[in-house]
C-alpha positions in Angstrom: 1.2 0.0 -6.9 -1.6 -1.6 -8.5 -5.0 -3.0 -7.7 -5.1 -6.7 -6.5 -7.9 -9.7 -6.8 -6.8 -10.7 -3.6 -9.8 -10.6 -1.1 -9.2 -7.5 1.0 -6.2 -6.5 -0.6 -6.9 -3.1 -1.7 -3.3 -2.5 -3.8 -0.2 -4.2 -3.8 3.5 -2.9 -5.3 6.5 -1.1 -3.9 6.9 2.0 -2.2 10.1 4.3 -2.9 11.4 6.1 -0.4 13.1 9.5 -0.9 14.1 8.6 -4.6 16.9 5.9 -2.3 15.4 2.6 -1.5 12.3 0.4 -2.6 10.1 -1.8 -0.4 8.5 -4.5 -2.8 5.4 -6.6 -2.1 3.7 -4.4 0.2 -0.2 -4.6 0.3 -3.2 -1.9 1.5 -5.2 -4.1 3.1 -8.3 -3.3 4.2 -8.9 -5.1 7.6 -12.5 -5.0 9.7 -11.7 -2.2 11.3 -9.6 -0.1 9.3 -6.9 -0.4 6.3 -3.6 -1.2 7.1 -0.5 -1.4 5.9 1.2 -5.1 5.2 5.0 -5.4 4.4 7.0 -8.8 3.2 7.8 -11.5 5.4 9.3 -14.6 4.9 8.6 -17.6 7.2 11.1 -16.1 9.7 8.9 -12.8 9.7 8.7 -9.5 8.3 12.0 -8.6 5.9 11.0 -4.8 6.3 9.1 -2.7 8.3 8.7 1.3 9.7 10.3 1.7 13.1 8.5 4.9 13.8 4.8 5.5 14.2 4.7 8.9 12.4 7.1 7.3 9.1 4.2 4.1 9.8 1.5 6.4 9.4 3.1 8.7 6.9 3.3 6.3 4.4 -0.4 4.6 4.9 -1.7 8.3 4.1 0.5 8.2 1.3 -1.2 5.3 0.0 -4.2 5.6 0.5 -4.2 9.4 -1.5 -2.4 7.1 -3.9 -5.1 4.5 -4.5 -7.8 7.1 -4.2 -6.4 8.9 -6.7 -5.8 5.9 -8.7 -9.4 4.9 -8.1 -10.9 7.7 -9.6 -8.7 8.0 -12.7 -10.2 4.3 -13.3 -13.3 5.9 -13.0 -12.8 9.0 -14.9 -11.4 6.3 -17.9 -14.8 4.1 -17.4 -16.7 7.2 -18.3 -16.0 7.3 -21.8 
């Protein structure tokens, strides 16, 4: 995943799941109340999406360690 310049998109990429299938075009959004988690539609609706709360919420932690992680090696870099 990598930052976007989309306004309140915080990240946008793919997400692989146990080393077996990848979900492209997914976006950390952050929404007025909280971040969120947006996965790819077409015009017919979303293509792919958790069924489970728990997998739902797993993988928005995941994320969000991801781009807080990813956040601070930016400004680790920035330092120098």
């Amino acid at each position: 995943m990598y930052c976007s310049k989309e306004p309140n998109v915080l990240m946008t990429g793919a997400i692989v799941l146990n080393h077996a299938v990848i979900i492209k075009n997914v976006k950390l959004i952050h929404g007025t109340r909280r971040l969120f988690l947006k996965f790819p539609e077409t015009t017919r609706g979303r293509v792919v999406y958790p069924l489970s709360a728990e997998l739902y919420q797993y993988l928005l932690q995941q994320t969000i360690e991801y781009y807080n992680h990813y956040k601070s090696e930016l400004k680790s870099d920035s330092d120098f």
